[in-house]
N, C-alpha and C positions, 0 to 999 in steps of 0.2 A: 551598744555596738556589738555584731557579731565578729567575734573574735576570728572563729575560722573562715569568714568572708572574707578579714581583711586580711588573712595571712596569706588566704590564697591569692587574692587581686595584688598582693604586694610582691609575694613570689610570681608571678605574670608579669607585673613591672619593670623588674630587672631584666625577665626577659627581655622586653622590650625597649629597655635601654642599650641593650646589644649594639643594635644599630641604627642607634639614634644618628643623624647626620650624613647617612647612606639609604634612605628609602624614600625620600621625594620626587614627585610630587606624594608621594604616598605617606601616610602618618604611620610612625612605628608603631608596634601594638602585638603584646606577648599572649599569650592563652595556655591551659593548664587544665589537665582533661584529672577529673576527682571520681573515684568510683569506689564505695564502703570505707569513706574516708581515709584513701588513697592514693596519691597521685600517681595516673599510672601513664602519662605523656608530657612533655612540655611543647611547647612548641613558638618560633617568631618569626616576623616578619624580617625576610632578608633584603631585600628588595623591590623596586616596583617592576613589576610584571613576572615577580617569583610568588609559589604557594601563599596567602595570608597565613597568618599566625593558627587560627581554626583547622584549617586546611593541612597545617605542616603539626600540629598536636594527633589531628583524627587519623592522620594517614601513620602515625610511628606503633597504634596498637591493633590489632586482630579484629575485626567486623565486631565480632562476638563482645571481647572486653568493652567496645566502646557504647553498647546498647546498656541503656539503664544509669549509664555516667551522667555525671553534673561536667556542663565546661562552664571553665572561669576563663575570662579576657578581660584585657584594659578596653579594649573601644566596642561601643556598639557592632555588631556583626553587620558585613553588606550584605544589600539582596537583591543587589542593582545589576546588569550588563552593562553598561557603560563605562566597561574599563578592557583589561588585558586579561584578566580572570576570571573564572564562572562565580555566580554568588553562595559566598559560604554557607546561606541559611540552607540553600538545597542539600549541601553532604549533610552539615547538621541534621536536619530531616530525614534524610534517607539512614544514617548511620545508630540510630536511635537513641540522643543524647535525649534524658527529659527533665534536663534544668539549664538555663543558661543564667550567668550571673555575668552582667558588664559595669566597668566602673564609669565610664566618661558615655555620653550620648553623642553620637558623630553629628555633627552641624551639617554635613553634606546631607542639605532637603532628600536627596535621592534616597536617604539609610534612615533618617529621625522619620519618627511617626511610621514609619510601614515597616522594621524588621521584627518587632516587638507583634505585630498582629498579626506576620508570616507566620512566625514560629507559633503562636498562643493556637491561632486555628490551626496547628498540624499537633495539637495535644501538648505542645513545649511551655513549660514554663520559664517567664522574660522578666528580669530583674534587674531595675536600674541599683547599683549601689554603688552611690558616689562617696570617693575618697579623695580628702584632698591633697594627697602627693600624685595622685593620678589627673587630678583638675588640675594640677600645677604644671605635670608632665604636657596636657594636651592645649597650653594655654597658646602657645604659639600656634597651634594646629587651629583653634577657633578663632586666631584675628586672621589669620591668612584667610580661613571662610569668609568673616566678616567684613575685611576692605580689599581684598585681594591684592594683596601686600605682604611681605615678607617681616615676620616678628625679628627686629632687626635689634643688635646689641654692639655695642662702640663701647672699642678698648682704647684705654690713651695713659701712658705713662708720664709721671711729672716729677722733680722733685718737690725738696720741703718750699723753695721761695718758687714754685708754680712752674719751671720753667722744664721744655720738652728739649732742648738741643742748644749747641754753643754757640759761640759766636757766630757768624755768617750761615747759623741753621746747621754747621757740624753736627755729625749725626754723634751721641755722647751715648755707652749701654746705659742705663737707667737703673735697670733693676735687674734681680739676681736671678739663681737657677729653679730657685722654688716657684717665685713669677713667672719662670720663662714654660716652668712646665705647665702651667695652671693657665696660660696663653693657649699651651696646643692642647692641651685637654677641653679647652671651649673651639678650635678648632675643629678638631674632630669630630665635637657634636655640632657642627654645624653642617646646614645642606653648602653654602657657599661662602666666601668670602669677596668684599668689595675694599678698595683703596685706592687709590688717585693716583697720578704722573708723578706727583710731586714727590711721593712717597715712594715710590720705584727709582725714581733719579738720584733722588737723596741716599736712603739706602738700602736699595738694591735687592730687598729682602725675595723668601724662597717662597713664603706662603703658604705651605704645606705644614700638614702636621706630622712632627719627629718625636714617637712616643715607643718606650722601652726600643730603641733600635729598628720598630717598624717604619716605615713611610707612607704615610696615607696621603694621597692629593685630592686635591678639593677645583671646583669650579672659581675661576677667578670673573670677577667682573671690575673692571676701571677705568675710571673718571678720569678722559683724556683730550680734553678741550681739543687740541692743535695737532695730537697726535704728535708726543714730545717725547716717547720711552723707547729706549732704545734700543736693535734689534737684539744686544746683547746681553740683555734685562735679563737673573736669573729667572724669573716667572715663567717662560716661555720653555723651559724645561723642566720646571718642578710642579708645576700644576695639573690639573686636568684637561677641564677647555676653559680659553677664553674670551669675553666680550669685552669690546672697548666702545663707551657711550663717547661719543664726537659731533664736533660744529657740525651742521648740515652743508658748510661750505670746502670740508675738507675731500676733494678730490678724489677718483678713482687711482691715478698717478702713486698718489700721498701712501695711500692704504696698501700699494703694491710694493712697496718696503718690508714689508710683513709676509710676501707670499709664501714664504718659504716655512709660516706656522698656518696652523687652523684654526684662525681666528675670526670669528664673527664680529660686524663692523655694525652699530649701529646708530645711524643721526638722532640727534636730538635737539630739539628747540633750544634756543638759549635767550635770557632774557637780562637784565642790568647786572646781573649777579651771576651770572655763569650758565652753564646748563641747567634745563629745567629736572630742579634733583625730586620731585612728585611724578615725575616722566618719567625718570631712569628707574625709580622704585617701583612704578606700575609695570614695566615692562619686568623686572626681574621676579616681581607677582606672578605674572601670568606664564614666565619660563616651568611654576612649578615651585620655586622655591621658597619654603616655609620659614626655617631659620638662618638669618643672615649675620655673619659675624663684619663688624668693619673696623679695617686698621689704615688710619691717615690721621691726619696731622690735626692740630688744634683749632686752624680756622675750616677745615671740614666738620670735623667735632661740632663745631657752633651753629655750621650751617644745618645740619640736620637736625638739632636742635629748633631751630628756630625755622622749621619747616616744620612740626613735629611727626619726623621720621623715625625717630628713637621712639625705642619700649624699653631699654635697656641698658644700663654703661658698667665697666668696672672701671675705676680711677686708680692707679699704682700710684703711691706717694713713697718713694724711695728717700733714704735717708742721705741725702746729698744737695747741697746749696753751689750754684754756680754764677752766683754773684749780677754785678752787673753786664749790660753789653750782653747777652744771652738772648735767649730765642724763649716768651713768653707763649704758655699752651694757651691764655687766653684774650681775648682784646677785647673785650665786651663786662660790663660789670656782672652780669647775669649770665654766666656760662653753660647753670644747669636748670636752665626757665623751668619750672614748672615739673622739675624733679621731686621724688619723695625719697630720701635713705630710706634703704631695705635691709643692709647688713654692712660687718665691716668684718676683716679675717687678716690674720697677719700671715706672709707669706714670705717665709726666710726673713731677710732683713728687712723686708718691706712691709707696707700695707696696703690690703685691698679695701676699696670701699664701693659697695652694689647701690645704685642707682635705680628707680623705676618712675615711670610715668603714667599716670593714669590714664584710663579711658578704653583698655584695649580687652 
């Protein structure tokens, strides 16, 4: 392994984890302009329809410094029009970098197979070198290509005898401040979040991510059969935008309870089991949204499961028994069909344990 390849493609990484969670539909993606074995630019993607990562590196140094430099990026360079910005291979080109070094190959047909022969025929050298903390980083980015569907991750707290809440489903804290940050830290990297009525009635939660004092809001999307949450729901002031997926029988009347937010209303089929939950994930596919974080309750938990909508879970087993008469997270003997453990990490008093499902 080339050492200095990977130092560089891993310093681009971090870039690019900047704003992880904030560039969708767009894939995050850092770059790092090297020149006599120097970095003399960084640069990342801030958003969609701001500079790319190439474009925000090439523009921070002098015409002159950037001829003759090698750029290092996490993702394949575009070369396409079909977006909000011109294709990076042309500054490249023009700006006279003559190496380019990517770690991850973009699955968008529009960038695989034609950026590499852009650049090769304007005299640039094109180099795949795959790392796997960068395959790791774009792995959500390549199922979203592949089903057009959001790499979706379901959090769900329990204690030691399994159980999510108290008697009559009282909402009980769970777990501690270490958990709670390691909640909005998966928040934040995410493009949105989804959770159900049931989970807004019960407790009432913000859904925003609250990290060192900042507040970042996030798109909410929620499973709202009958349209049961209520206008006084904190959500509707702590979030971003949101969508509520509903019976196709629920009324214009119904949905005019809500006029006073900007909320997107959309019907959805429903079949013996509730809404069609392969329906609601298509449609949040095609909104653009790559990574999904979901917070609801146990028999949601299962349903996606057992739809398999899950790529992802983290499981909190806090250190507390609440006996009988309590509210069980699961009802099903096989709660994580067709899961593989991936890790486990202790978090303050608690414990985490990661989840993954194959195939994606």
């Amino acid at each position: 392994m080339n050492i200095s390849v990977t130092h560089y493609l891993e310093a681009a990484l971090k870039l690019a984890e900047i704003r992880k969670g904030f560039c969708a539909p767009n894939p995050c993606v850092g770059a790092i302009l090297v020149k006599n074995n120097q970095i003399i630019a960084k640069g990342y993607h801030h958003a969609s329809g701001s500079p790319h990562a190439e474009v925000d590196a090439i523009s921070k140094v002098d015409p002159s410094n950037a001829s003759g430099a090698v750029l290092y990026v996490t993702l394949q360079p575009c070369c396409h029009t079909a977006k909000k910005t011109p294709p990076c291979t042309d500054l490249i080109i023009k700006s006279g970098i003559v190496k380019v070094i990517y770690g991850f190959r973009d699955p968008n047909p529009a960038v695989n197979g034609h950026t590499d022969k852009i650049l090769q025929t304007a005299g640039i050298e094109c180099t795949h070198y795959p790392i796997t903390l960068i395959d790791n980083f774009y792995a959500s980015y390549a199922y979203w290509w592949k089903h057009k569907r959001p790499f979706t991750t379901a959090k769900l707290a329990m204690t030691l005898d399994g159980k999510i809440a108290g008697r009559n489903g009282k909402r009980i804290q769970l777990t501690g401040n270490t958990a709670q940050k390691f909640t909005h830290q998966q928040r934040k990297y995410t493009d949105a979040i989804l959770t159900t009525a049931k989970t807004i009635v019960v407790d009432d939660p913000l859904l925003n991510c609250r990290i060192d004092d900042i507040i970042y809001k996030k798109s909410l999307y929620i499973i709202d059969t009958y349209l049961r949450i209520p206008i006084s729901a904190n959500v509707f002031n702590s979030t971003e935008k949101i969508t509520i997926f509903h019976n196709p029988q629920i009324s214009k009347k119904e949905q005019d309870r809500f006029q006073k937010y900007a909320i997107r209303f959309i019907p959805i089929k429903a079949n013996n089991n509730g809404l069609d939950l392969l329906e609601i994930f298509n449609q949040i596919g095609q909104d653009g949204i790559i990574d999904l974080w979901v917070e609801a309750g146990g028999k949601s938990f299962q349903a996606f499961v057992q739809n398999s909508l899950l790529q992802r879970a983290f499981i909190y087993v806090a250190p507390q028994w609440l006996g009988e008469n309590t509210q069980l997270a699961f009802s099903v003997p096989d709660p994580l069909k067709g899961a593989i453990w991936a890790n486990s990490t202790i978090l303050g008093k608690d414990s985490c344990f990661e989840f993954k499902w194959s195939g994606y």
